[in-house]
PASE-412951 format. One record per residue (C-alpha): residue in one letter; z, x, y. Coordinates in steps of 0.001 Angstrom, whole numbers, padded with zeros to 6 digits, always signed. Layout:
N
AZXY;...
This chain:
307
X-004383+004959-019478;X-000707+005371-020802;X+001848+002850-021907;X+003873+002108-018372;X+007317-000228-018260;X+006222-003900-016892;X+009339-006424-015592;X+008822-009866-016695;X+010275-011254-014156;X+007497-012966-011374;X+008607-013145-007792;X+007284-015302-005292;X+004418-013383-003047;X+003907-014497+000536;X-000303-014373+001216;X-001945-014517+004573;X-006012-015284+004532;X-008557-014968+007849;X-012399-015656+008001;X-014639-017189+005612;X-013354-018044+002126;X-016887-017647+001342;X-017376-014045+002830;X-017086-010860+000450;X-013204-010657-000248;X-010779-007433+000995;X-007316-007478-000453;X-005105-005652+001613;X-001561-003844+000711;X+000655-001727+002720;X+003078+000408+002664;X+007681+000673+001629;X+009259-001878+003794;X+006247-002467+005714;X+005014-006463+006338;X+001539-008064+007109;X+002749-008273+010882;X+002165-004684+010999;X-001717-004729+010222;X-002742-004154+013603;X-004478-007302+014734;X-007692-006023+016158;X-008179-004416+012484;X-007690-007883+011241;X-009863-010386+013895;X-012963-007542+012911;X-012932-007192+009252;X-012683-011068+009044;X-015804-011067+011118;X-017526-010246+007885;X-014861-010601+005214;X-012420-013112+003580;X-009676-010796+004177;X-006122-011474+002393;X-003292-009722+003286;X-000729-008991+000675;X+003496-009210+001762;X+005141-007331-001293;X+007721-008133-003150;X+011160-007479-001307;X+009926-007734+002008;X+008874-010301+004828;X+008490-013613+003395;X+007909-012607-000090;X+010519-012919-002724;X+013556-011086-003337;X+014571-008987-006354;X+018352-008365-005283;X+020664-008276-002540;X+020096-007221+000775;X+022492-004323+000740;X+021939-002297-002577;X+024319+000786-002120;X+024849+001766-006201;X+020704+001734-005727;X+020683+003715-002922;X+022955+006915-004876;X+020996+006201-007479;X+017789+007458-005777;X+019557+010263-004613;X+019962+011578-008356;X+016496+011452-009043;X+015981+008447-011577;X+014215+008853-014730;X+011536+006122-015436;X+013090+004492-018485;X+016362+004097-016505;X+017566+000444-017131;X+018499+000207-013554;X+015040-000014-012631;X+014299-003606-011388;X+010229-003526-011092;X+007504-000526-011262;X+004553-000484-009210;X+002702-001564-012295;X+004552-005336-011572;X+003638-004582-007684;X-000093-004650-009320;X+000199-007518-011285;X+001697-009298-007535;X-001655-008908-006341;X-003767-009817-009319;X-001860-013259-009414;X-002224-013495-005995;X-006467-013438-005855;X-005994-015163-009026;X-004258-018587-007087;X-006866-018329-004659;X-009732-018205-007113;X-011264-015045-005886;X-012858-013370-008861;X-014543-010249-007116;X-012504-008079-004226;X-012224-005013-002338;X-009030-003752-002131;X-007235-001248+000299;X-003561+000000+000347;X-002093+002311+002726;X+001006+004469+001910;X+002699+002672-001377;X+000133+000137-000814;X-002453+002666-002031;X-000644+003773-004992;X-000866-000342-005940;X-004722-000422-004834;X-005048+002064-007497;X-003731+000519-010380;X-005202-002530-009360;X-008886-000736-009137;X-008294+000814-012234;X-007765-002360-014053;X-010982-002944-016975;X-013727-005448-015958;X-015845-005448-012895;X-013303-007251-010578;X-013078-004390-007651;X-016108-003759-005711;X-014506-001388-003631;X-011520+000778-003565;X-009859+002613-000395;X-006698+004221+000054;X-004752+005319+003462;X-002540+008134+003133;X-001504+007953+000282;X-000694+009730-003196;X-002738+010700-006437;X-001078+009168-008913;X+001960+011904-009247;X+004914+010735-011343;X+006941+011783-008277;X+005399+010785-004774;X+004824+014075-003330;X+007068+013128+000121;X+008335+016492+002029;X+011973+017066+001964;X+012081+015679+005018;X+010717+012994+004601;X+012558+011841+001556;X+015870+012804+003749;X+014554+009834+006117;X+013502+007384+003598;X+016989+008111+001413;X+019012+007440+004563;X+017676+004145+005111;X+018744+002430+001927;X+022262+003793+002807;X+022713+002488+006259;X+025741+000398+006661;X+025240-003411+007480;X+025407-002753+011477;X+021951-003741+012520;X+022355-001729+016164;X+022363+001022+013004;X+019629-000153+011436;X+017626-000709+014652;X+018393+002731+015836;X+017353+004814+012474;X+014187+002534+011539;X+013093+003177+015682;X+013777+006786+015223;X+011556+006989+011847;X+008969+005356+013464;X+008538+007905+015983;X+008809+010684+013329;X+006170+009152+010742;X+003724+008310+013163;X+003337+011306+015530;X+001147+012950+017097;X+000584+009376+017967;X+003062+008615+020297;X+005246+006030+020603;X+007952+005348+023113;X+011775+005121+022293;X+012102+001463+023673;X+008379+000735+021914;X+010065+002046+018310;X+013216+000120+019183;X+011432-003361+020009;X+008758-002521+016221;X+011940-002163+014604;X+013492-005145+015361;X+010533-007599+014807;X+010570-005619+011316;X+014306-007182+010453;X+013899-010502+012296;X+010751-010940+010069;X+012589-009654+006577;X+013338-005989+006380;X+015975-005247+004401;X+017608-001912+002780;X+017772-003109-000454;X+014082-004264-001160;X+013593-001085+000497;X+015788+000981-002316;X+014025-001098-004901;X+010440-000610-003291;X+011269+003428-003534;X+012613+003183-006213;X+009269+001422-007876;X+007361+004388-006223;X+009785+007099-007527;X+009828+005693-011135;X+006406+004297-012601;X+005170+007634-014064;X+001942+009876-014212;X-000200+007655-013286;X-003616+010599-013401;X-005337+008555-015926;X-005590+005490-014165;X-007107+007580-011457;X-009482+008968-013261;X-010368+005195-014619;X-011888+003970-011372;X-015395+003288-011329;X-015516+001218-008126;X-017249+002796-005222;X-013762+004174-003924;X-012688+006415-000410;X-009939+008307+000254;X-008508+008626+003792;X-005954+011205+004491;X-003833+012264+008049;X-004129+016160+008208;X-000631+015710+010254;X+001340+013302+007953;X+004923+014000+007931;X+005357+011483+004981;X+003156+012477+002039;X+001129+015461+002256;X-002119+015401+002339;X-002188+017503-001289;X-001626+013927-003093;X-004975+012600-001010;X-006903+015841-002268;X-005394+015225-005830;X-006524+011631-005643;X-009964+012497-004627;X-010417+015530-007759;X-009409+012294-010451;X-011369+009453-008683;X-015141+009327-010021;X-017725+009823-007244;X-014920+009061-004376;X-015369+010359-000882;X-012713+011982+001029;X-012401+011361+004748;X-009245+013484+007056;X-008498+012449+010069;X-006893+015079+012743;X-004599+014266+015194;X-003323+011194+012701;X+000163+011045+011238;X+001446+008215+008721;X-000329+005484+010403;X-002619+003232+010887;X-004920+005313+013586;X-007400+002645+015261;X-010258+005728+014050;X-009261+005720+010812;X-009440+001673+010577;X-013152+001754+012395;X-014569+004282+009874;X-012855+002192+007027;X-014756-000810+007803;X-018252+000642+008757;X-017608+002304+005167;X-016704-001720+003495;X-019338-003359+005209;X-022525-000661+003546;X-020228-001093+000433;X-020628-004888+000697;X-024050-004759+001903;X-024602-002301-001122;X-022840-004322-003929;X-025088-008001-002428;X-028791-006014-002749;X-027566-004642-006610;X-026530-008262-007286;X-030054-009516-005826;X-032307-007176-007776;X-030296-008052-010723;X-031187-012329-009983;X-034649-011408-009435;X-035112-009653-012459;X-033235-012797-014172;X-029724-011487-014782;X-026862-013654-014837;
């Protein structure tokens, strides 16, 4: 793996737990701006049927910590210029979003985890599944990228993200472009104007802001080549990818799957950016014979009288 830029600075990171602290633990991570409320619940209430499931608010959003103001408009042009990854102005990469997580399982004294991340959240996933040791049982990601030094977003795409950490401080604004994004990212599924309009207001009453949103791109547009971490996953690992994501196209999904040993690739039609209710099913039929998997290899090895 090669040398990446870590902050030193630690920020406070918000955790939310369901089921059995005693189950086989899933880590999950989502996506820019995005906040454990939006885990759809029925996703939630079944995995913790059979896992400890914790749910991971990053940095700069929701209840989590804060890395800089609210409104970060020098940020914001910045992005536009396409920053360079040494760039002082760089408050965090997503190598410190990885070490969020570690220290998180690491207060709640979980030593062994799954771990899945959707959009940015599986960019994090991978770094933390490609950390040495035997720590990750299982590694999934949900549209999301293969390690490119630039996130391979369409134009469009970018357009919408780079227009969000420039909105002005109106939040009718805000309210309006965050409903209308919504609607964009996550077709074919549909969604309703007044649907996308009440989503994006929960999102700022619960701690959306543009500026953790600027830095959270910015971590995502700045941490490097990333292919050899990739390729350093030995987990049992999955890739699931949305053959009609608007966001980031499903060429960083295929690129993740060609560098992740023994991975399987899953795409889902008829899916956009989003957390499809198909897509969640098949993810946890695939943890659970992961889990049940990893607890007969850890068996045979007690019989034969491994530690």
């Amino acid at each position: 793996m090669g040398m990446h830029p870590t902050i030193q600075r630690v920020c406070p990171i918000h955790i939310e737990a369901h089921g059995d602290i005693k189950a086989p633990c899933v880590v999950l991570v989502l996506g820019l701006g995005m906040q454990v409320v939006e885990w759809p619940t029925g996703f939630i209430k079944k995995l913790s049927e059979q896992f400890y499931v914790v749910c991971i608010e990053n940095r700069d959003m929701g209840r989590s910590g804060r890395c800089g103001p609210d409104m970060e408009p020098e940020l914001a042009r910045f992005l536009v210029d396409k920053p360079r990854s040494d760039d002082a102005k760089i408050p965090y990469t997503l190598f410190d979003m990885r070490d969020d997580v570690l220290r998180a399982v690491d207060r709640l004294g979980v030593e062994k985890f799954a771990i899945v991340g959707f959009s940015m959240g599986g960019m994090i996933a991978q770094l933390v599944a490609a950390q040495p040791g035997q720590r990750v049982t299982a590694f999934a990601q949900i549209c999301s990228s293969g390690g490119e030094a630039s996130a391979p977003f369409s134009p469009d795409a970018y357009a919408r993200l780079l227009a969000v950490t420039q909105v002005g401080n109106s939040k009718a604004e805000l309210i309006e472009m965050l409903a209308r994004d919504l609607i964009w990212f996550l077709a074919p599924s549909r969604l309703s104007k007044d649907e996308a309009k009440d989503l994006a207001a929960m999102m700022l009453e619960t701690g959306f802001t543009p500026g953790g949103y600027a830095r959270q791109l910015l971590a995502i547009q700045c941490s490097g080549d990333r292919s050899d971490d990739l390729r350093s996953i030995q987990a049992p690992a999955i890739i699931i990818g949305a053959r009609q994501d608007r966001c980031l196209s499903l060429d960083g999904s295929n690129r993740a799957f060609e560098l992740i040993p023994h991975a399987e690739f899953k795409v889902f039609d008829g899916m956009g950016h989003s957390l499809e209710p198909a897509a969640l099913d098949y993810l946890t039929s695939w943890l659970c014979n992961v889990a049940t998997a990893v607890a007969q290899k850890d068996n045979r090895r007690t019989d034969h009288g491994m530690a």
